[in-house]
Backbone as CSV, one residue per row, in Angstrom:
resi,resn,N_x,N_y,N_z,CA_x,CA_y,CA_z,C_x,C_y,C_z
1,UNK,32.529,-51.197,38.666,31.796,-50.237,39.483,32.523,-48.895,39.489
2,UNK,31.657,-47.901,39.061,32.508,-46.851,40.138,31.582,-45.807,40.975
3,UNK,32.774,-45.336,41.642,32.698,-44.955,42.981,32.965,-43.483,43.363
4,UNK,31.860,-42.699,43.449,32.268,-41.174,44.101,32.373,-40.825,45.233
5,UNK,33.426,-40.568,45.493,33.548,-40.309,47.711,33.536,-38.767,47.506
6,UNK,32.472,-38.373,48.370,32.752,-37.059,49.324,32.881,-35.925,47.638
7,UNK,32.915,-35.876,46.519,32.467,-34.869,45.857,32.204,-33.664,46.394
8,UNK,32.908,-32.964,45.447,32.882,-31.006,46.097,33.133,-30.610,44.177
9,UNK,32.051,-29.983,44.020,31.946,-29.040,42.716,31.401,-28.041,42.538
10,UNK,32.244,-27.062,42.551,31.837,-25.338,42.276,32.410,-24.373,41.123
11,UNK,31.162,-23.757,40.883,31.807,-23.066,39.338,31.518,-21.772,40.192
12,UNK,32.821,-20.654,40.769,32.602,-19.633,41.120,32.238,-19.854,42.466
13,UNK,30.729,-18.993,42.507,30.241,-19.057,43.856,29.213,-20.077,44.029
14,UNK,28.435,-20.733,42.682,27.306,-22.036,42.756,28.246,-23.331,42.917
15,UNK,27.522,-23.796,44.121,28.218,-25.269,44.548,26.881,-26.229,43.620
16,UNK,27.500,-26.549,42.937,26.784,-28.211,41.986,26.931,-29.344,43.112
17,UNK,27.861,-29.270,43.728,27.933,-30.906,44.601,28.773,-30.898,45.848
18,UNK,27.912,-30.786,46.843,28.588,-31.339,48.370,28.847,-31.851,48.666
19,UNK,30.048,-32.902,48.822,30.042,-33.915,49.781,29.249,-35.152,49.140
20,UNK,29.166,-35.808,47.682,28.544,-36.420,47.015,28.898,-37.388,46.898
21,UNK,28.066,-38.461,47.094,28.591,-40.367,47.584,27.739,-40.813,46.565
22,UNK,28.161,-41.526,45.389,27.359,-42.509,44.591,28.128,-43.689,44.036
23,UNK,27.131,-44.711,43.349,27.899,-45.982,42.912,26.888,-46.009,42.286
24,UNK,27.857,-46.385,40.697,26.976,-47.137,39.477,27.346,-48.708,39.334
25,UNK,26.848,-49.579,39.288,26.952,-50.433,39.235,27.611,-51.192,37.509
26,UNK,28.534,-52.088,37.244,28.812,-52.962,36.468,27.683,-53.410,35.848
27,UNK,27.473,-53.755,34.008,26.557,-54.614,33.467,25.177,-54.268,33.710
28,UNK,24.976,-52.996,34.045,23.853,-52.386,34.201,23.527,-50.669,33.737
29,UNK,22.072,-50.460,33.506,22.050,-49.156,32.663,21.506,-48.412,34.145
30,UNK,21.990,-47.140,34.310,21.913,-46.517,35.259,21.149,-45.104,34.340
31,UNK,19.997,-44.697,34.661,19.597,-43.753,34.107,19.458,-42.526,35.297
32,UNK,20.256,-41.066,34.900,20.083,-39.651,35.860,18.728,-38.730,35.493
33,UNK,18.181,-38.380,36.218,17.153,-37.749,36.070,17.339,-36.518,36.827
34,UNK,16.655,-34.959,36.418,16.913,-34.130,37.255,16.659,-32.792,36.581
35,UNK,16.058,-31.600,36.967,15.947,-30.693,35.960,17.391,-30.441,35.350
36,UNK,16.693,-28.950,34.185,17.918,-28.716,33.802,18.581,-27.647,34.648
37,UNK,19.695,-27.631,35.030,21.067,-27.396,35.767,21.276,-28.129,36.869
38,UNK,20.929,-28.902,37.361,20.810,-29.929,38.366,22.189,-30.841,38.948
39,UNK,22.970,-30.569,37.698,24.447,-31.691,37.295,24.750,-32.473,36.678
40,UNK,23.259,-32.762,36.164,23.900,-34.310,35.336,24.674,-34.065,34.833
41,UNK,24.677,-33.216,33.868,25.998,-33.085,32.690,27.596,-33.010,33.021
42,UNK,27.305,-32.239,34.602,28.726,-32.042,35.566,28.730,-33.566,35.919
43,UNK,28.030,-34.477,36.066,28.456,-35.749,36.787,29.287,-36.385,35.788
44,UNK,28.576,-36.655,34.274,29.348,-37.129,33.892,30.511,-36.835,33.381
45,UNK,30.561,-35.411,33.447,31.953,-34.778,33.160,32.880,-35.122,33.989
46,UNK,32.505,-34.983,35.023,33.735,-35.559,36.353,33.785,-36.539,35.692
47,UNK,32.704,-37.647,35.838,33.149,-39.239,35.622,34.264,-39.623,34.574
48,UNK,33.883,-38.508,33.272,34.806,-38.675,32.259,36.016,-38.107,32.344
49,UNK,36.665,-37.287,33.239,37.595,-36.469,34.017,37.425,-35.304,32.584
50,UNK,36.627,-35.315,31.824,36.620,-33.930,31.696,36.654,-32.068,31.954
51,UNK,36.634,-32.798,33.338,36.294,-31.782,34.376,36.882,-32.600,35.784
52,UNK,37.030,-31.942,36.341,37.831,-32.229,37.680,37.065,-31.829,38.886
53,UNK,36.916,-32.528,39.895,36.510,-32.056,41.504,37.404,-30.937,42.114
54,UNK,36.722,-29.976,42.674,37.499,-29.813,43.349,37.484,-30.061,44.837
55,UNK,37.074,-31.235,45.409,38.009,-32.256,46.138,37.178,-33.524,45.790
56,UNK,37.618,-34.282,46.285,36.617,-35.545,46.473,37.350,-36.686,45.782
57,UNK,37.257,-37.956,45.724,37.888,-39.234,44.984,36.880,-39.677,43.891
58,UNK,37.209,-39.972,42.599,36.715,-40.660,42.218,37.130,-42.304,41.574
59,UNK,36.248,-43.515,41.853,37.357,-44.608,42.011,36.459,-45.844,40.413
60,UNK,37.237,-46.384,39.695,36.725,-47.069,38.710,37.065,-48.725,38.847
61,UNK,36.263,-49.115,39.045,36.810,-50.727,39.325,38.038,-51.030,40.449
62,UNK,37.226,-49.839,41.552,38.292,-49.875,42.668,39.408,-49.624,42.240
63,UNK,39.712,-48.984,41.807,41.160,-47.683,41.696,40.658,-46.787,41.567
64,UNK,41.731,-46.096,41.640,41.908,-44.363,40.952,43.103,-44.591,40.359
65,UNK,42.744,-43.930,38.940,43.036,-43.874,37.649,43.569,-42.638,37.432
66,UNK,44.792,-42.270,36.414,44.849,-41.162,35.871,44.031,-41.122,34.418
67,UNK,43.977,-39.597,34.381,42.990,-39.465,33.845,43.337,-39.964,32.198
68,UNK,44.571,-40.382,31.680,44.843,-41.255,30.364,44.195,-42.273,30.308
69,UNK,44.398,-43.185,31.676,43.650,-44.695,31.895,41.806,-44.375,31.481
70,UNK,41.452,-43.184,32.502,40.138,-43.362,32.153,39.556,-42.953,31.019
71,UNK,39.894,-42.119,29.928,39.669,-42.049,28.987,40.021,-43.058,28.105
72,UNK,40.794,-43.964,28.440,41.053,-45.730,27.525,39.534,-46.116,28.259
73,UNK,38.822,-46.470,29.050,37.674,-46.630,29.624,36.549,-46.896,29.084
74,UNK,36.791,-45.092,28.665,35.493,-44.799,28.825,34.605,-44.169,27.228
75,UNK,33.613,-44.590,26.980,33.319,-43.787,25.916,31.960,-42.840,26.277
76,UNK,32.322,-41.690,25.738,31.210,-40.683,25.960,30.613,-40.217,24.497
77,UNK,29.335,-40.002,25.025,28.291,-39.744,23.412,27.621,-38.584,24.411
78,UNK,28.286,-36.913,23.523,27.817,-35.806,24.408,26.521,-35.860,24.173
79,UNK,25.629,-34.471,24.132,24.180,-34.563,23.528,24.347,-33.621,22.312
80,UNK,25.793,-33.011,22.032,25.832,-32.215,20.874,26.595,-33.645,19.349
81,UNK,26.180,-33.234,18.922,26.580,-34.106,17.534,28.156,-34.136,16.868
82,UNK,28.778,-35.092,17.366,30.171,-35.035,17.225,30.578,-35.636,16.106
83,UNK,30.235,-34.871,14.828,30.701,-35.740,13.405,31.553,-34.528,12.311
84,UNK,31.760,-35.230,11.539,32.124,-34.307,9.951,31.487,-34.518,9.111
85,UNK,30.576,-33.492,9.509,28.945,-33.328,8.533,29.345,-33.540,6.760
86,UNK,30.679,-32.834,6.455,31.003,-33.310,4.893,31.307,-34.672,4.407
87,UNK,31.930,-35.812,5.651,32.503,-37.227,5.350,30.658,-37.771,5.636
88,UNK,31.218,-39.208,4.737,30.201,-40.262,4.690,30.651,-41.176,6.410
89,UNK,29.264,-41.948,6.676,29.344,-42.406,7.976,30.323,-43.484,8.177
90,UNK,30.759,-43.671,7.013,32.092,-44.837,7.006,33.227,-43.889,7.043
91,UNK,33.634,-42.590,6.530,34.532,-41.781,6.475,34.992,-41.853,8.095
92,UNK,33.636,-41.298,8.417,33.536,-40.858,10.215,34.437,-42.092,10.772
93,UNK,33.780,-42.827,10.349,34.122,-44.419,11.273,35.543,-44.466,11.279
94,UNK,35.882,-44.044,9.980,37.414,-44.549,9.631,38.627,-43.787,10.312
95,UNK,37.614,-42.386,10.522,38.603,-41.703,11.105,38.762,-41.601,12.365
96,UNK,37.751,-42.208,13.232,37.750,-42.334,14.882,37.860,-43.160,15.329
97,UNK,37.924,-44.254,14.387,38.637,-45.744,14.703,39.768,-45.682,14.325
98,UNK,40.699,-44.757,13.472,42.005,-44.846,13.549,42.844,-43.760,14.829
99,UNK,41.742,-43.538,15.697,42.542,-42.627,17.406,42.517,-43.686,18.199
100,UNK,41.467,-44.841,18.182,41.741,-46.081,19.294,42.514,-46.837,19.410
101,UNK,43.032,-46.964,20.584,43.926,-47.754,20.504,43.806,-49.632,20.605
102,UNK,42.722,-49.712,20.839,41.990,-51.261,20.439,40.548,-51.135,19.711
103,UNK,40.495,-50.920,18.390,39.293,-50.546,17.949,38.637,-52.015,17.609
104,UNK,36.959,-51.560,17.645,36.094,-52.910,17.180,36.488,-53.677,15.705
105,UNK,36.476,-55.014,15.764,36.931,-55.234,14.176,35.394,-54.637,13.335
106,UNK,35.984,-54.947,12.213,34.684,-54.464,11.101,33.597,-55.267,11.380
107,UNK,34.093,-56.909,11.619,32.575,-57.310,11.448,31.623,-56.831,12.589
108,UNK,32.329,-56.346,13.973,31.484,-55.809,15.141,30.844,-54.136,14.633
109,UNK,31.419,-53.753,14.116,30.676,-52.274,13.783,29.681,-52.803,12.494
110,UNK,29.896,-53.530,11.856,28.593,-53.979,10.759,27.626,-54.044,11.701
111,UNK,27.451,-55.244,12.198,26.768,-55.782,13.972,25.802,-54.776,14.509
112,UNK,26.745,-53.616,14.747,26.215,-52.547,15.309,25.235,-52.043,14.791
113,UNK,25.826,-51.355,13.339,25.616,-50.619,12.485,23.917,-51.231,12.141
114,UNK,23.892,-52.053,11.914,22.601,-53.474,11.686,21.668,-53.332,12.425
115,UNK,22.187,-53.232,13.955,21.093,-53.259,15.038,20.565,-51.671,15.132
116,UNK,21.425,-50.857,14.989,20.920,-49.570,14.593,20.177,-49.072,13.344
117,UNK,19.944,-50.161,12.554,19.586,-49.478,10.873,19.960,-48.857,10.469
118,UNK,21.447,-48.692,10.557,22.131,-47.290,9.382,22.766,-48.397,8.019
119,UNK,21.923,-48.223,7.170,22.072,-49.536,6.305,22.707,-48.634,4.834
120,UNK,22.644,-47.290,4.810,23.721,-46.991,3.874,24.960,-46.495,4.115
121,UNK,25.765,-46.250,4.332,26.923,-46.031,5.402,27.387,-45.302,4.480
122,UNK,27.283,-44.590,2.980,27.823,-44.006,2.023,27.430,-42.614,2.134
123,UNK,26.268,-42.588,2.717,25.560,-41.329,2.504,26.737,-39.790,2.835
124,UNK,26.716,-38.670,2.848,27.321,-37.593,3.837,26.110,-37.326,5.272
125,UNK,27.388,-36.967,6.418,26.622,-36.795,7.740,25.705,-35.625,7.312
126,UNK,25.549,-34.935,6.410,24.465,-33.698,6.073,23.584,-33.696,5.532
127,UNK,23.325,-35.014,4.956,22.463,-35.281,4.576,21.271,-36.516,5.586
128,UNK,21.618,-36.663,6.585,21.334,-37.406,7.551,20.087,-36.662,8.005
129,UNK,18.730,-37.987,8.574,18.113,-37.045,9.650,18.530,-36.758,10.528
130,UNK,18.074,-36.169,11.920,18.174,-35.657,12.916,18.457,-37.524,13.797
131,UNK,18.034,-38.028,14.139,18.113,-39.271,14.384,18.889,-40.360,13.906
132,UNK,19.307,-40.222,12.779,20.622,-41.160,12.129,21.669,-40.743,12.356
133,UNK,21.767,-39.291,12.529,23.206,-38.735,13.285,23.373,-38.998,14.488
134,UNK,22.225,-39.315,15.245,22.107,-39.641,16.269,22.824,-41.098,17.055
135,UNK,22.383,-42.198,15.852,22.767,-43.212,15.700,24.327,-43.488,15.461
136,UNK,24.810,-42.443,14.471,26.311,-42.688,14.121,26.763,-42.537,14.927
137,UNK,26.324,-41.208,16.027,27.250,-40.381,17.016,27.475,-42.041,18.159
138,UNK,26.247,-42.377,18.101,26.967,-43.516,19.416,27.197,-44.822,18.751
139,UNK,27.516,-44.956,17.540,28.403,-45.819,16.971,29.748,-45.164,17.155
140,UNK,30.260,-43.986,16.817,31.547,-43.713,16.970,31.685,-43.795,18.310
141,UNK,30.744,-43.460,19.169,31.281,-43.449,20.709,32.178,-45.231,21.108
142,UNK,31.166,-46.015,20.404,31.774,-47.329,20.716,33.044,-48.136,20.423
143,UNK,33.655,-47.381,19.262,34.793,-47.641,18.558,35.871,-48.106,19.535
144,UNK,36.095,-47.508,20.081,37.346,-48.078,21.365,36.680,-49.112,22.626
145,UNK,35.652,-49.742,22.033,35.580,-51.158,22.836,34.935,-50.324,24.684
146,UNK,34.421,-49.229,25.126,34.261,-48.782,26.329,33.979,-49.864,27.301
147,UNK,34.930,-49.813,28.014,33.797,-50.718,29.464,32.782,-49.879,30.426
148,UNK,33.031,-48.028,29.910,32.543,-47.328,30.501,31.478,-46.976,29.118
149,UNK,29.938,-46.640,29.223,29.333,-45.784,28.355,28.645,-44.708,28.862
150,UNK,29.221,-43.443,28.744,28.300,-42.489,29.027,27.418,-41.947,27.918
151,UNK,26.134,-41.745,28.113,25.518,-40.921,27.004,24.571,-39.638,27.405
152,UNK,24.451,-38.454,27.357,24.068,-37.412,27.509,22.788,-37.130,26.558
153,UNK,21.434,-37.244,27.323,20.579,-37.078,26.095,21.002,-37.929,25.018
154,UNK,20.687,-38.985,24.560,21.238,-39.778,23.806,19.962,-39.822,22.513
155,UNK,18.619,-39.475,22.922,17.666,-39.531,21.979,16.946,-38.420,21.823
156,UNK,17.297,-36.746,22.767,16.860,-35.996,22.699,16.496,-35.396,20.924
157,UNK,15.286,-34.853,20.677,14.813,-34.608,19.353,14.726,-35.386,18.582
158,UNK,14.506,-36.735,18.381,14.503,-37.330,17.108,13.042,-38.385,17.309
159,UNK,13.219,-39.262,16.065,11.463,-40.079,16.274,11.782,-41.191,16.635
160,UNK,10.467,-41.530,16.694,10.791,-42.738,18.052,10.879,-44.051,17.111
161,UNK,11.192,-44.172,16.060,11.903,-45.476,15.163,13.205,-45.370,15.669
162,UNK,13.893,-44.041,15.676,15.593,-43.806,16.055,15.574,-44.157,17.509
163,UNK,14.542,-43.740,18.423,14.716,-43.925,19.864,14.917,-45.662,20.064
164,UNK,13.831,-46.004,19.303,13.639,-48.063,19.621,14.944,-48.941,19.119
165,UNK,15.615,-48.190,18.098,16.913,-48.698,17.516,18.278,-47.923,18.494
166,UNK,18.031,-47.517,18.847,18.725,-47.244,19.929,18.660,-47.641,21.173
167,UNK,17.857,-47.817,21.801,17.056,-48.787,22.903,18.064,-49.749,22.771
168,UNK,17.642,-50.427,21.354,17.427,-52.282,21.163,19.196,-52.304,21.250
169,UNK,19.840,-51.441,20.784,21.180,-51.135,21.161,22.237,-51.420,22.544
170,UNK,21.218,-50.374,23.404,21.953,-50.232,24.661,21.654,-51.546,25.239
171,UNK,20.385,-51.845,25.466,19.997,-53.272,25.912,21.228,-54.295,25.954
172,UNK,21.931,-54.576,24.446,22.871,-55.376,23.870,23.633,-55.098,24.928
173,UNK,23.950,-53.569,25.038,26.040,-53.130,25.545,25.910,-53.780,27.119
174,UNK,24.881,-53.546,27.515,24.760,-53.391,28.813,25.291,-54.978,29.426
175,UNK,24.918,-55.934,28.491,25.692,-57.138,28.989,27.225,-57.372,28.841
176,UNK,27.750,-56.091,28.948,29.552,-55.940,28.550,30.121,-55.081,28.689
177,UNK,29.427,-53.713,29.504,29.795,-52.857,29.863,28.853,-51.890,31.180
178,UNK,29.399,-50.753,31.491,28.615,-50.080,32.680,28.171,-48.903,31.690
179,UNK,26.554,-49.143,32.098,26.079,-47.457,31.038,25.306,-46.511,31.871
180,UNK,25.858,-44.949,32.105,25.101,-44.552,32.848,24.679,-43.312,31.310
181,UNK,23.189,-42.985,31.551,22.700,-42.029,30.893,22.013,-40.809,31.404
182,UNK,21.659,-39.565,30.691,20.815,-38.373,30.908,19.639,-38.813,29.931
183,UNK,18.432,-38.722,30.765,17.230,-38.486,29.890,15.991,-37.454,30.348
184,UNK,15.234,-36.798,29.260,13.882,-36.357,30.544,12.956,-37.569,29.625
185,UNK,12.881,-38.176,28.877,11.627,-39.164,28.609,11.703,-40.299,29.609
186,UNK,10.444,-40.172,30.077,10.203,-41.670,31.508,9.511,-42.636,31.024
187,UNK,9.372,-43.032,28.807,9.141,-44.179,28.647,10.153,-44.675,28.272
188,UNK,11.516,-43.729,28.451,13.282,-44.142,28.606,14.094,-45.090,29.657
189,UNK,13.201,-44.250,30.612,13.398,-45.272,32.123,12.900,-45.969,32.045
190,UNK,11.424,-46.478,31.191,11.026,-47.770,32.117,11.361,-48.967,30.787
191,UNK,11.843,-48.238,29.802,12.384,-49.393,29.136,13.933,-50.012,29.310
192,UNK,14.847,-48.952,30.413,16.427,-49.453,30.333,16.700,-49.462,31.323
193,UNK,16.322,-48.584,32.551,16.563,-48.188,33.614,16.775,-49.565,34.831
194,UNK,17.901,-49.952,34.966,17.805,-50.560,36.035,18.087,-50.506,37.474
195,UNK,18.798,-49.066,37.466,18.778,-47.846,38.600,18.448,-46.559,38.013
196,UNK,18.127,-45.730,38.860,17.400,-44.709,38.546,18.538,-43.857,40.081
197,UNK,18.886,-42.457,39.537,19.204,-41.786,40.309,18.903,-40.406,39.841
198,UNK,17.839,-39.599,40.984,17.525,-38.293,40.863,18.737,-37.535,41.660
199,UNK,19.043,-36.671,40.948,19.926,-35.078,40.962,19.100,-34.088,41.035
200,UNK,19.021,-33.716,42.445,18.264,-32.189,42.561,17.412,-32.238,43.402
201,UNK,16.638,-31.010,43.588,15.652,-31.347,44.409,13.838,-30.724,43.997
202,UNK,13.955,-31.138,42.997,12.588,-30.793,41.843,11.776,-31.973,42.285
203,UNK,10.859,-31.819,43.015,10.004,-33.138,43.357,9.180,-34.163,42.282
204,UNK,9.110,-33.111,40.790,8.222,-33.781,39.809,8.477,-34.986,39.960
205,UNK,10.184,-35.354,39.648,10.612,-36.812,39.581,9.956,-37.684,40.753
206,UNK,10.586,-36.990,41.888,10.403,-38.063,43.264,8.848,-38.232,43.082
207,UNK,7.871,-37.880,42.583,6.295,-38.003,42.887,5.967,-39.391,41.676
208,UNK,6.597,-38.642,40.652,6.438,-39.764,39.256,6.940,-41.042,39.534
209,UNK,8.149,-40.786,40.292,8.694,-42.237,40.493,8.218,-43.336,41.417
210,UNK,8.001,-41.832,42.349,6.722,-43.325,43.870,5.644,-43.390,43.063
211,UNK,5.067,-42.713,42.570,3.416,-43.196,41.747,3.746,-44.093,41.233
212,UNK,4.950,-44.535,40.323,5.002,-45.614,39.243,5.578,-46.923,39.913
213,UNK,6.207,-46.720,41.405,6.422,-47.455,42.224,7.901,-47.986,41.630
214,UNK,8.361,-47.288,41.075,9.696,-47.551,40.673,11.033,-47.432,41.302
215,UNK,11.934,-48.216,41.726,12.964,-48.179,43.102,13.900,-46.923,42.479
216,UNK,14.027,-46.290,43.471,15.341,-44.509,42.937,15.769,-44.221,43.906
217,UNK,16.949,-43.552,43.887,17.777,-42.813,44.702,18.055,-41.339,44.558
218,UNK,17.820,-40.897,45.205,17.601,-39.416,45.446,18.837,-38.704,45.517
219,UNK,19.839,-37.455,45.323,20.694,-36.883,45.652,20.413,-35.175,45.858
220,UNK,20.665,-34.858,46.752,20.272,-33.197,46.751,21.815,-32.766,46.226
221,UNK,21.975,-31.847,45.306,22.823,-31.654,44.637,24.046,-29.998,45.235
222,UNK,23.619,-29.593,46.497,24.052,-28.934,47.093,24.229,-28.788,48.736
């Protein structure tokens, strides 16, 4: 589980987060919803201590962690494309599985690799669609075994063969790890979502979500 007490985040003079109390739950996909500037992206930055509170606790399986521990944790898949567009997707692999310090064996990234359909692994990342980079990016995210998965827009722009192989993906992690995500597609939520937490105070969500009768938690983000 983890755990945000009392959150305080300000860039300048805009406060992102007052006094902010949440819990994601273990073995479950937690999907954020919320326009854009709302926080998501600041939430999971805190979460990933990429970014820091300035005050508030944040607690991971009941501790607090320095921020070395939680980056052993945690794996994050930003929404920008984190590869070396000149190496092949095995290059990639080879080289971000040699920063972990407990990386997946081979036959688990085949596994992966399988359930995702990236079935030539030779190719260069530049020659990739928009959606197979997509795919690699959160194969490399997994390399260090996360008990944490964050993903940011994880299917933003691509077609929905890449979205369902990705789906059929998270589905898997979720029985072995905590996944919280950013999405705006709501046939995202109702295929993974087993909490739902709105950031902000844009009512589109809160209306879509009681119409669809779907259980959510609300946060006003200031």
């Amino acid at each position: 589980m983890i755990e945000l007490i009392n959150i305080h985040k300000h860039y300048q003079r805009k406060t992102i987060f007052n006094k902010l109390n949440m819990t994601f739950a273990d073995r479950q996909v937690t999907v954020l919803l919320g326009e854009n500037g709302a926080g998501k992206s600041t939430l999971l930055n805190l979460i990933s201590s990429l970014e820091q509170p300035n005050s508030g606790t944040i607690k991971y399986f009941d501790k607090t962690l320095t921020t070395k521990a939680i980056r052993q944790l945690i794996g994050y898949i930003p929404q920008d494309i984190a590869l070396f567009e000149h190496m092949t997707i095995d290059e990639n692999i080879a080289c971000f599985k040699a920063l972990c310090r407990t990386p997946l064996s081979d036959q688990q990234i085949t596994n992966y690799a399988e359930t995702l359909n990236l079935q030539d692994r030779q190719q260069t990342v530049a020659k990739l669609s928009g959606g197979t980079k997509r795919k690699v990016n959160l194969l490399i995210g997994l390399l260090g075994q996360p008990q944490i998965l964050l993903l940011d827009e994880p299917t933003v722009g691509i077609d929905l063969k890449s979205r369902y192989d990705i789906h059929r993906l998270l589905v898997t992690l979720k029985e072995q790890c905590l996944i919280i995500l950013t999405t705006h597609h709501l046939d995202e939520v109702e295929a993974l979502a087993d909490n739902i937490k709105v950031i902000g105070s844009d009512p589109f969500y809160t209306k879509v979500l009681t119409d669809k009768q779907w259980p959510f938690e609300s946060y006003a983000n200031n």
